[in-house]
N, C-alpha and C positions, 0 to 999 in steps of 0.2 A: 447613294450607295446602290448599286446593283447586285443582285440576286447568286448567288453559287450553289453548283452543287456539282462537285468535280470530284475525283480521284487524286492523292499524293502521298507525300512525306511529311512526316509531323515527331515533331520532336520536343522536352521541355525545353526551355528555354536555359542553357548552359551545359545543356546534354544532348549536343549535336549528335555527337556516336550512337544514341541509344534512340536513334530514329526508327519509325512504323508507317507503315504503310495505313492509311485510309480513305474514308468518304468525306468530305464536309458538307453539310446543305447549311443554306442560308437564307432566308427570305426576309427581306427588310421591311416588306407590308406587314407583316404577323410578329417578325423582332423572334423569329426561330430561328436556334442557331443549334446543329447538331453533330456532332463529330464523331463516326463510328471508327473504332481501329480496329486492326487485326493485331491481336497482343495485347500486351501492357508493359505499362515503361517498368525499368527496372530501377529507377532514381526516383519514384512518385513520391512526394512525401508523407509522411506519416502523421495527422494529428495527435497531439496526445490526448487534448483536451476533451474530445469526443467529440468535436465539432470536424466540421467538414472544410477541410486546405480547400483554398481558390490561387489557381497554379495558372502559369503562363505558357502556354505553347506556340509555337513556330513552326510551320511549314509551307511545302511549295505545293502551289497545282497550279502545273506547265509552267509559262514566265507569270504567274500571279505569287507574290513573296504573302502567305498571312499569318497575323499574330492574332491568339485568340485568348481575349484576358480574362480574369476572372473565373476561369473553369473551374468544374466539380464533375464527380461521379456521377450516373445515371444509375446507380447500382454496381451491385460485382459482375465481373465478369462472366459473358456465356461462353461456358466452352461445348465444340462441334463434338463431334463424335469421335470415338479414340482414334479411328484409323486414320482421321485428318490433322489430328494433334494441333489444335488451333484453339484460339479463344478472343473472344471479338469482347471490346469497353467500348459502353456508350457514352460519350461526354457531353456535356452542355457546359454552354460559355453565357457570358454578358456583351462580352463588345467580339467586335472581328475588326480588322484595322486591314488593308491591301494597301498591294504597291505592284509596279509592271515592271520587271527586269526588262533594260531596256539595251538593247543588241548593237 
């Protein structure tokens, strides 16, 4: 597996429409996998239990298709400063799975 750390689209997984923009880095030597968004999903789910959901996401950076399983929260979200009205989630995963759209 090879190394990312790219710019895209990321979405849950059945909640195409409620796609975000982010970073993913991924380094296979270390098994770090980190996914910064601008935003938050608005379909995220809700544990009731008090335990922390492990959710699946989809996105593209450029023709690389990836799914990213087993995600969780890094924390709540930071939000920027009001005049930018933004607020960036940090996610961490277990696995990352690619594939190359192919033309």
């Amino acid at each position: 597996m090879r190394a990312l750390d790219g710019l895209g689209v990321f979405w849950l997984s059945g909640y195409e429409e409620d796609a975000l923009s982010g970073r993913l880095q991924f380094d296979p030597k270390d098994g770090g996998i980190n996914l910064s968004l601008v935003g938050t999903f608005d379909n995220a789910p809700d544990d009731g239990d008090g335990g922390e959901p492990k959710i699946r996401i989809i996105g593209w950076i450029g023709k690389d298709k990836v799914t990213l399983d087993r995600c969780f929260s890094r924390g709540p979200p930071s939000t920027a400063p009001v005049s930018l009205k933004a607020s960036t989630t940090q996610i961490g995963c277990s696995l990352v799975i690619t594939s190359t759209k192919v033309n």
